[in-house]
C-alpha positions as CSV (number, residue, x, y, z in Angstrom):
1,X,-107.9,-65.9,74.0
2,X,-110.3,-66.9,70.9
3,X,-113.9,-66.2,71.0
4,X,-114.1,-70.0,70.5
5,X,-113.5,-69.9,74.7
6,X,-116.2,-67.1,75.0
7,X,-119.7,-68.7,76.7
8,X,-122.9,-66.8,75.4
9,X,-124.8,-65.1,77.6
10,X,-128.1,-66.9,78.5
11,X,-131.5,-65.9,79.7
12,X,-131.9,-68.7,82.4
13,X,-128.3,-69.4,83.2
14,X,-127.4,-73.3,84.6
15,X,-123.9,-71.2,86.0
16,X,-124.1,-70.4,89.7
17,X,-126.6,-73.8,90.9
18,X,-125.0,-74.2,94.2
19,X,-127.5,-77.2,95.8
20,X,-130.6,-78.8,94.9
21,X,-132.9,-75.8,97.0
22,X,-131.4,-73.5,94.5
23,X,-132.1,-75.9,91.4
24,X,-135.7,-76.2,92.1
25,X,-136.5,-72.5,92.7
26,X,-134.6,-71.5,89.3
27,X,-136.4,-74.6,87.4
28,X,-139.4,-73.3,88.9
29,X,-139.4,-69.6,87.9
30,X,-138.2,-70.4,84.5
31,X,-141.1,-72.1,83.9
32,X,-143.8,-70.2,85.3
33,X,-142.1,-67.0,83.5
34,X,-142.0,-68.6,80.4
35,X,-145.6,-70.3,80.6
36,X,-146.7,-67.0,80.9
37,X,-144.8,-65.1,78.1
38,X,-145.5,-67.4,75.4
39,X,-149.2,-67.5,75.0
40,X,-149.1,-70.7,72.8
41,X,-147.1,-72.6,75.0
42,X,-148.8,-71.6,78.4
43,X,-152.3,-72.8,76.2
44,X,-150.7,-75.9,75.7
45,X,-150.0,-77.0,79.0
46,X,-152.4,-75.5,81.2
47,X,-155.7,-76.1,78.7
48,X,-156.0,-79.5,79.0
49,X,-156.0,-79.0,83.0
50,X,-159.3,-77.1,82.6
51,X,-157.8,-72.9,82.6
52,X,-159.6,-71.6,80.1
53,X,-157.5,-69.2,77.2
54,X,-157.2,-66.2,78.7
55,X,-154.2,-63.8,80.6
56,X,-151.8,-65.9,82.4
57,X,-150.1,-64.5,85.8
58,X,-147.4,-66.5,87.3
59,X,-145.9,-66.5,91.1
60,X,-143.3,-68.3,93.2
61,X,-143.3,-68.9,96.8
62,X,-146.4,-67.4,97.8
63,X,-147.2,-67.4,101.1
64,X,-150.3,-69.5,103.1
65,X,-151.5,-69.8,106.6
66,X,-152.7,-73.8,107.3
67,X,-153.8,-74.4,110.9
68,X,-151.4,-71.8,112.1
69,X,-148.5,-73.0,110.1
70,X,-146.8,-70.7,107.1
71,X,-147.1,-72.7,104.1
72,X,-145.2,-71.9,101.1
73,X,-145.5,-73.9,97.5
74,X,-143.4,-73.4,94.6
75,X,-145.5,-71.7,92.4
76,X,-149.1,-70.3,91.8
77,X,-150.7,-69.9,88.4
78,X,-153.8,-67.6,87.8
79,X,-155.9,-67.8,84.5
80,X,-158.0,-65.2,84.1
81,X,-160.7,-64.8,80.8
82,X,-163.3,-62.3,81.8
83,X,-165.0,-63.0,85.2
84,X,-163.7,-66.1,85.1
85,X,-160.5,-67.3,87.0
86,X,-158.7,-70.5,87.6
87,X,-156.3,-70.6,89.6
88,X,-153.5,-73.7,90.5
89,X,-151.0,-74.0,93.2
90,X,-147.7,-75.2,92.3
91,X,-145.4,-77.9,93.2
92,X,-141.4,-78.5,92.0
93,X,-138.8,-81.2,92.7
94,X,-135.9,-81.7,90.5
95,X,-133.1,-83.8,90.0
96,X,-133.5,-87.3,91.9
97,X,-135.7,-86.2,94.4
98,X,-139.4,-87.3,95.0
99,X,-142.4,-85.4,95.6
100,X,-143.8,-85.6,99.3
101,X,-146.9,-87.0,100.1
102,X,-147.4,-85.0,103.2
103,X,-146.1,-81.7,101.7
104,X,-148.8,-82.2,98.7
105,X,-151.9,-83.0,101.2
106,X,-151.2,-79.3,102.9
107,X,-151.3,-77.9,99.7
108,X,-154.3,-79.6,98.6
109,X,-155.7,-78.1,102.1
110,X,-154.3,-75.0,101.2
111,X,-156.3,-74.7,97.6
112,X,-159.3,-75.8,99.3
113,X,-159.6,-73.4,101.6
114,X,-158.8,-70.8,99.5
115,X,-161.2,-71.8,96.4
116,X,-158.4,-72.4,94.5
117,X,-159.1,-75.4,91.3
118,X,-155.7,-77.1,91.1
119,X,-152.5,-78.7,92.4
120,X,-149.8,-79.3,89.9
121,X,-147.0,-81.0,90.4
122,X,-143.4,-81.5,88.7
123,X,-140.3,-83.7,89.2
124,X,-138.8,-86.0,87.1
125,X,-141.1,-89.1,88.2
126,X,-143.1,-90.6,85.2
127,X,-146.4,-91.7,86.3
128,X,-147.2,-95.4,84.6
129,X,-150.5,-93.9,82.8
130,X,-151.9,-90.5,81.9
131,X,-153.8,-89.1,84.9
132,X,-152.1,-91.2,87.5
133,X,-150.5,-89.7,89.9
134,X,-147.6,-90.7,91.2
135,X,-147.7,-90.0,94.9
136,X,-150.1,-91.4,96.6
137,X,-152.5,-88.9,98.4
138,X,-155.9,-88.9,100.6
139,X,-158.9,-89.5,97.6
140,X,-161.3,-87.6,100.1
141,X,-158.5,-84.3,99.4
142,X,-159.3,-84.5,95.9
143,X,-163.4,-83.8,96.3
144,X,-163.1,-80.1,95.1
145,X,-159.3,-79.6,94.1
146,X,-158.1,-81.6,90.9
147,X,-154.2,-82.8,91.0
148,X,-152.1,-82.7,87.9
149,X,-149.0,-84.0,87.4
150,X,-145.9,-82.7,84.8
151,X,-142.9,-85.0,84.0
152,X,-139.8,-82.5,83.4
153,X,-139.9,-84.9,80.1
154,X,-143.2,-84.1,79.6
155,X,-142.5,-80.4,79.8
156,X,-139.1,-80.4,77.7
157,X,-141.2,-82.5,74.7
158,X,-144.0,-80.0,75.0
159,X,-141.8,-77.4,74.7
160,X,-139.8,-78.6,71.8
161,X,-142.8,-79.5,69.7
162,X,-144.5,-76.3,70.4
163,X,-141.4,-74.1,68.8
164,X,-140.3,-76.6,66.2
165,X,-143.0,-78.0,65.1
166,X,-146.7,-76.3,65.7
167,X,-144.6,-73.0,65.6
168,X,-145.0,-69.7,68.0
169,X,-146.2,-66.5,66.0
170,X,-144.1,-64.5,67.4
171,X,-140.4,-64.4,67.2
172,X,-139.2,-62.9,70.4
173,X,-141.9,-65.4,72.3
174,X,-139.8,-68.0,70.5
175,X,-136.5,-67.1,71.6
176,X,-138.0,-66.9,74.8
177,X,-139.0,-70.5,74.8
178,X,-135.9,-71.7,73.0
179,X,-133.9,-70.4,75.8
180,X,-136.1,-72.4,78.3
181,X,-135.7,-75.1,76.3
182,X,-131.8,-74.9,76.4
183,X,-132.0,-74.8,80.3
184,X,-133.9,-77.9,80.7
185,X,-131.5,-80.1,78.4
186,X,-128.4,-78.9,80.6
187,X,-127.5,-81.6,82.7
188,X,-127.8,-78.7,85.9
189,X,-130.3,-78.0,85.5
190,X,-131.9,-81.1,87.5
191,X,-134.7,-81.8,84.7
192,X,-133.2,-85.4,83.7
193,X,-134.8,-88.1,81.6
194,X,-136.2,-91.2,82.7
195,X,-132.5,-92.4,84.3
196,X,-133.2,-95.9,86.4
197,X,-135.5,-98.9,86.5
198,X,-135.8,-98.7,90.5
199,X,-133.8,-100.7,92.9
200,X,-136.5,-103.8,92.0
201,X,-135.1,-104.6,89.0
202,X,-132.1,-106.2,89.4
203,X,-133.9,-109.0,92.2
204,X,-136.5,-108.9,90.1
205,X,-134.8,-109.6,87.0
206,X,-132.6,-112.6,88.4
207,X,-135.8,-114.4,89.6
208,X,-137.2,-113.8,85.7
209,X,-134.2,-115.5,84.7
210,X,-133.9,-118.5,86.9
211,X,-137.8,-118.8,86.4
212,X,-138.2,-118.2,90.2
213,X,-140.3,-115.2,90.1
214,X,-143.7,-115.4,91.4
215,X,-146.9,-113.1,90.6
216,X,-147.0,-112.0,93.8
217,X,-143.3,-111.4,94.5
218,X,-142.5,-107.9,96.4
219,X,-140.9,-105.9,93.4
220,X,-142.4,-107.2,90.8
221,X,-145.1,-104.7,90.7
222,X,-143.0,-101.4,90.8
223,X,-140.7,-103.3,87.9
224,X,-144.4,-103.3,86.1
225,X,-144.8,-99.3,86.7
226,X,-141.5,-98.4,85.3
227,X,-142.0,-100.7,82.2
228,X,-145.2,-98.6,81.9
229,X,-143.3,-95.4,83.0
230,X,-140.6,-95.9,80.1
231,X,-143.1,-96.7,77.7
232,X,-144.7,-93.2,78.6
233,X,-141.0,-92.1,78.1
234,X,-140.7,-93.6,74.9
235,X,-143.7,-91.8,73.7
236,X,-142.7,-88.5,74.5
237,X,-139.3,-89.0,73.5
238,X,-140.4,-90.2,69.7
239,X,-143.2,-87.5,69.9
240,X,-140.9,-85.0,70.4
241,X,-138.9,-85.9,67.6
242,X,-142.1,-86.1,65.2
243,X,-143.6,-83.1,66.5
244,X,-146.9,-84.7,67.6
245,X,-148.4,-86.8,70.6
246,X,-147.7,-90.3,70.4
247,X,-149.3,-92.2,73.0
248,X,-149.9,-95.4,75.1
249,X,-152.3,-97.9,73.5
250,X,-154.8,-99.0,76.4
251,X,-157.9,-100.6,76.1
252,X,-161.1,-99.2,77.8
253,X,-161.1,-101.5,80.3
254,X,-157.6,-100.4,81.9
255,X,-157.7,-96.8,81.6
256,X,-160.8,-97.4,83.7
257,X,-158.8,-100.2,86.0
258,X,-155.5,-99.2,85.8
259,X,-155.0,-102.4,88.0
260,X,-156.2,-104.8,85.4
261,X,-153.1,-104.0,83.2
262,X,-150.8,-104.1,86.2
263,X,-152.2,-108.0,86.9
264,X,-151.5,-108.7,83.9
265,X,-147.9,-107.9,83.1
266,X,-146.7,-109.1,86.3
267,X,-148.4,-112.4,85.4
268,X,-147.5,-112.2,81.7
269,X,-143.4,-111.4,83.7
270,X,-143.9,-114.4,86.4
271,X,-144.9,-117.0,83.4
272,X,-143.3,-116.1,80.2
273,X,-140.5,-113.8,81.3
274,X,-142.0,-110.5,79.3
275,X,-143.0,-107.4,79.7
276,X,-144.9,-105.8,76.8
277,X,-147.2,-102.5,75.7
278,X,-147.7,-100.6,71.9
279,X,-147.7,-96.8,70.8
280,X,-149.6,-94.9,68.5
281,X,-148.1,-92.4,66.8
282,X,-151.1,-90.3,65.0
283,X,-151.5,-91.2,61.1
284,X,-149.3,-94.5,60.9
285,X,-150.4,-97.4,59.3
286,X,-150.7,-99.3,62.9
287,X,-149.6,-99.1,66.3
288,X,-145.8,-100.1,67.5
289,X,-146.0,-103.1,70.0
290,X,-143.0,-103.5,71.8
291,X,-142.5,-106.6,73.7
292,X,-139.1,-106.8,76.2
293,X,-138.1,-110.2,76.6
294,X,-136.1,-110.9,80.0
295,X,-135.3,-114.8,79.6
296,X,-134.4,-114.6,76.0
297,X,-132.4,-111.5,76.4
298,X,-134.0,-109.7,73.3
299,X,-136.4,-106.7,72.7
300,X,-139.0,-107.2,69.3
301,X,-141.0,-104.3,68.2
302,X,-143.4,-105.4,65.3
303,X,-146.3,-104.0,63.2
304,X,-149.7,-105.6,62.1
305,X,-150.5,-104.0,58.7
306,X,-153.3,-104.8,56.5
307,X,-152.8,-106.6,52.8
308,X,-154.3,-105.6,50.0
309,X,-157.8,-106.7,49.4
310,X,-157.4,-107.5,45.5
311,X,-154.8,-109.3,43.9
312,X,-152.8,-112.8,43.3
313,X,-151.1,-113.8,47.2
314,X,-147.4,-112.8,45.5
315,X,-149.0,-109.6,44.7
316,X,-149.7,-107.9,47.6
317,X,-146.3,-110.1,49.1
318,X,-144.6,-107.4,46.6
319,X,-147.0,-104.8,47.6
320,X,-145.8,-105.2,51.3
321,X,-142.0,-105.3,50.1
322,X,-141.6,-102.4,48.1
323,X,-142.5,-100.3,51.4
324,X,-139.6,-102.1,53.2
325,X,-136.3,-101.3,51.4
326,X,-134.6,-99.5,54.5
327,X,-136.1,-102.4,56.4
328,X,-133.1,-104.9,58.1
329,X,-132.7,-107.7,56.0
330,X,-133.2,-110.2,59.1
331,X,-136.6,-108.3,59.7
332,X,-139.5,-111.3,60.1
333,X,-142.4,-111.0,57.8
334,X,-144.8,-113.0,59.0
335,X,-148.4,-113.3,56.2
336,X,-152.1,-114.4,58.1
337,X,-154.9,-115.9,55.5
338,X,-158.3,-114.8,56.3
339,X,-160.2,-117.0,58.1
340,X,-157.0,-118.5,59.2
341,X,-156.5,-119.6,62.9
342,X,-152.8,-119.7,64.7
343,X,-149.6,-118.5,63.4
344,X,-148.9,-117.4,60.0
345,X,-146.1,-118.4,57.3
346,X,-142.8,-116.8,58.6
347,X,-139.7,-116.1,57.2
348,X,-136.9,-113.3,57.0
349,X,-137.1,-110.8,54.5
350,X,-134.5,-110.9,52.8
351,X,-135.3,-114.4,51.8
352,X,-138.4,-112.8,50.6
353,X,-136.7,-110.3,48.7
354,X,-135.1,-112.9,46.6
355,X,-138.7,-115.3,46.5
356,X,-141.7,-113.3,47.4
357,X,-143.9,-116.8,47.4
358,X,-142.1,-118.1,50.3
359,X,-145.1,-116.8,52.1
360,X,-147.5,-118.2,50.1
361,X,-148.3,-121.2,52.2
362,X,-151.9,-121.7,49.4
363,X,-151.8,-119.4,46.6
364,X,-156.0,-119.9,46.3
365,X,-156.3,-118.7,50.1
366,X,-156.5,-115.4,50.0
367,X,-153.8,-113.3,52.3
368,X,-155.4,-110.6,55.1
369,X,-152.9,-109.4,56.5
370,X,-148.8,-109.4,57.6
371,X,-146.7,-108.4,60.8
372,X,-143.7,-106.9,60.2
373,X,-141.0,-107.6,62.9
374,X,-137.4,-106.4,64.1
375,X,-135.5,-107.6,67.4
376,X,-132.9,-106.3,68.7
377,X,-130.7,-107.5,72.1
378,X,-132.0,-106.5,75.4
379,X,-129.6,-104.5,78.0
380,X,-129.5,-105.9,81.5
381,X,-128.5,-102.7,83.6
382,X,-130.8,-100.4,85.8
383,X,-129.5,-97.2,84.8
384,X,-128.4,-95.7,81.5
385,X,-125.5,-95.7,79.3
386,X,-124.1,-98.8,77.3
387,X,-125.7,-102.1,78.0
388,X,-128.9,-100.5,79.6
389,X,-132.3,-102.0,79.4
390,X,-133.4,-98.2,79.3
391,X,-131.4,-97.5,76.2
392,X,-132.1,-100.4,74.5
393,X,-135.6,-100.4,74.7
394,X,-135.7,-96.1,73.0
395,X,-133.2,-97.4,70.6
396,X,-135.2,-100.5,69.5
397,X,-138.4,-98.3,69.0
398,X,-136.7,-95.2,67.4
399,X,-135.1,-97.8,64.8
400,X,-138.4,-99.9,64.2
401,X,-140.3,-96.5,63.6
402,X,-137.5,-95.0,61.2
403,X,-137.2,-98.1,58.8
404,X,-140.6,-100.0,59.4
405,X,-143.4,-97.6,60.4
406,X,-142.8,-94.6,58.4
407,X,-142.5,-96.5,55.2
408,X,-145.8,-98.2,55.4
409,X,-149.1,-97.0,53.7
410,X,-151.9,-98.3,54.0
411,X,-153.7,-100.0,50.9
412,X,-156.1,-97.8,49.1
413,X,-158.4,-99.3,46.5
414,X,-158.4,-97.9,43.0
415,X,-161.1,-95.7,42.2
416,X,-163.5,-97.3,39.6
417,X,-163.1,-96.3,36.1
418,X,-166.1,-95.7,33.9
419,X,-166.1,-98.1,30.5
420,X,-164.7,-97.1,27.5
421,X,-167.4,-97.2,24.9
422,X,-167.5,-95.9,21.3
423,X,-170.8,-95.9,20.2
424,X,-171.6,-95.2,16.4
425,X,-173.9,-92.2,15.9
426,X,-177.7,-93.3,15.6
427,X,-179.3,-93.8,11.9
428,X,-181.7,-91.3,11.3
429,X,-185.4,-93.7,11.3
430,X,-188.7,-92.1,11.8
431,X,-189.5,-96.0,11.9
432,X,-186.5,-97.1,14.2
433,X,-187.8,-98.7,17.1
434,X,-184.9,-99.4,19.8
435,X,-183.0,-96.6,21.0
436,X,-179.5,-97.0,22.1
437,X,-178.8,-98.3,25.7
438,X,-176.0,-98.7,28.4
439,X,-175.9,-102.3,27.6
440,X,-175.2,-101.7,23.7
441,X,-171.4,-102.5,22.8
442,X,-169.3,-101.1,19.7
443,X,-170.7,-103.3,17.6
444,X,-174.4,-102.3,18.0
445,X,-175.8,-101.3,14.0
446,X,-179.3,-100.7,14.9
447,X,-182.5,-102.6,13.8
448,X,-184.6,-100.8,11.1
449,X,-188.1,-102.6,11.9
């Protein structure tokens, strides 16, 4: 036998899962030994929940008394930085099953009564927005004990960027969370990716198509959260590869009303037949918006970028171009005037490769800005795999950031340049009675008076 049949020997082993009990209690202690044994990556997660930076002690199935019952979560996680402690109960599904909204309520009981700050929770459920849960618990549960929730995504990415990317000083530490790493990307493991659109999509989807659907059609609103849900996947997934946090654009008004977004994309589905959202990933030029067209059967992702603010219209057309040579020659360029109102000159770019002033509508109207625009067809399936809105939707915005995004800088003016100048040397005059000025040129000889 060839060592080429040998299997290396791992620190969290995916051999021996015989049921989904099993999977969650391995998932769980691999984490919560890991979170603790790599400082950085324990800071990372558990900092933004409120722990402070300090020693971090990890526990599985700890035992609780609730109204006479024994109650035991997954996990409990104990901060402690001098006199202070903060201290989170711990909750873990994996594979396709859903957290319980009962199950979390007695824990939240359980934290309360015990003085304890939080409730975290993880399973492979992607809430539609950051600090939405999503289960749905009692409010009045939540007066004095906070609940978080972690996407097995959200852990993997975290993960990943923290040992590839912002780097984990020391070495055995890293090996430590590289091995974690390796477990949550085996298939056993029961940490999977976003994997289905929900059993409303296919009804939902038909109705979009035969213009049927109705605003307030039963399904159309859970098709709206895991639009949301995969943009959120999106994000992670494209963050993880960067090494950075690239997030959901939202306005003010629906991170405060998370409802406000939901009206309208199941209006914006019901009327026009789309679904739509935008990413920031940190120091691009703009924002990706990503709009998922059901009727015509296409995804587009595009990018607003600002022109130049000097130079002839052809100009800063060239000045656009010259960022786009991995760009797809059936991209759409699309150039808005300033003080222009409705759409802008269009065309393809590789008709503007050839003539740049095919989007010069006015060459004395001055050009403000362009959008830069790829489309790409749009699967139809729930799940994953070939044909899959899912896959077509992370392949659309991993292309449009790779030859579109990442190639655009923004315009910077030139610094100003001081004025070359050669002034003669002064004639010596005790009776000379202008000096020499800024506003003298090369030609200045001086007045004797």
């Amino acid at each position: 036998m060839t060592e080429a049949a040998w299997h290396e020997a791992r620190l969290i082993p995916t051999s021996g899962i015989s049921g989904a009990e099993e999977q969650e209690q391995r998932a769980t202690s691999a984490l919560l030994a890991v979170l603790g044994a790599v400082r950085e990556f324990g800071q990372g997660l558990l900092k933004p929940l409120g722990a402070p930076s300090g020693l971090i002690e990890t526990f599985v199935e700890v035992p609780f008394d609730l109204a006479g019952r024994r109650i035991f979560p997954d996990g409990l996680i104990r901060v402690t930085r001098g006199k202070r402690e903060w201290v989170s109960l711990v909750e873990v599904k994996t594979g396709r099953n859903n957290l319980n909204g009962e199950q979390l309520e007695n824990y939240l009981d359980v934290a309360k009564e015990q003085g304890f700050d939080a409730l975290i929770t993880i399973s492979n459920e992607i809430p539609p927005a950051v600090g939405v849960h999503p289960t749905k618990v009692d409010k009045r549960k939540l007066r004095k004990v906070a609940i978080h929730h972690w996407s097995w995504t959200f852990v993997l990415s975290t993960a990943v960027v923290q040992k590839e990317h912002r780097g984990v000083s020391d070495p055995e530490q890293a090996w430590i969370l590289g091995e974690l790493i390796r477990y949550l990307e085996h298939p056993r493991s029961g940490a999977m990716e976003l994997e289905d659109m929900g059993s409303s999509w296919v009804p939902v989807r038909q109705a979009v198509t035969s213009g049927t659907l109705r605003s307030g059609d039963v399904g159309a609103a859970d098709v709206v959260a895991r639009w949301d849900a995969l943009l959120r996947y999106v994000g992670l997934r494209l963050g993880r590869e960067l090494g950075t946090d690239v997030t959901q654009v939202l306005s003010r008004k629906e991170v405060a009303e998370p409802q406000l977004r939901v009206q309208a994309l199941v209006e914006s589905l019901a009327s026009q037949g789309q679904l739509f959202g935008a990413l920031k990933v940190p120091d691009a030029v703009a924002p990706i918006h990503i709009t998922a067209d059901l009727r015509a059967g296409q995804v587009s992702c595009h990018v607003d970028v600002e022109a130049p603010r000097e130079g002839r219209p052809t100009t800063r057309v060239n000045w656009l171009i010259r960022q786009l040579k991995n760009a797809p020659a059936d991209a759409r360029l699309e150039a808005f005037v300033l003080n222009g109102r409705g759409p802008g000159v269009t065309e393809l770019l590789g008709k503007v490769r050839d003539d740049p002033s095919l989007l010069v509508q006015d060459p004395k109207r001055e050009i403000k800005s362009f959008r830069v625009a790829v489309s790409f067809p749009l699967g139809t399936k729930r799940g994953r795999g070939r044909g899959a809105f899912i896959d077509s939707v992370v392949e659309s915005v991993d292309t449009c950031y790779a030859d579109v995004l990442q190639q655009l800088k923004a315009w910077v003016a030139r610094p100003p340049r001081m004025r070359d100048v050669d002034l003669p040397p002064a004639k010596e005059s005790a009776l000379s009675s202008t000096a020499l000025s800024s506003q003298d040129g090369p030609d200045y000889e001086g007045q004797d008076s």
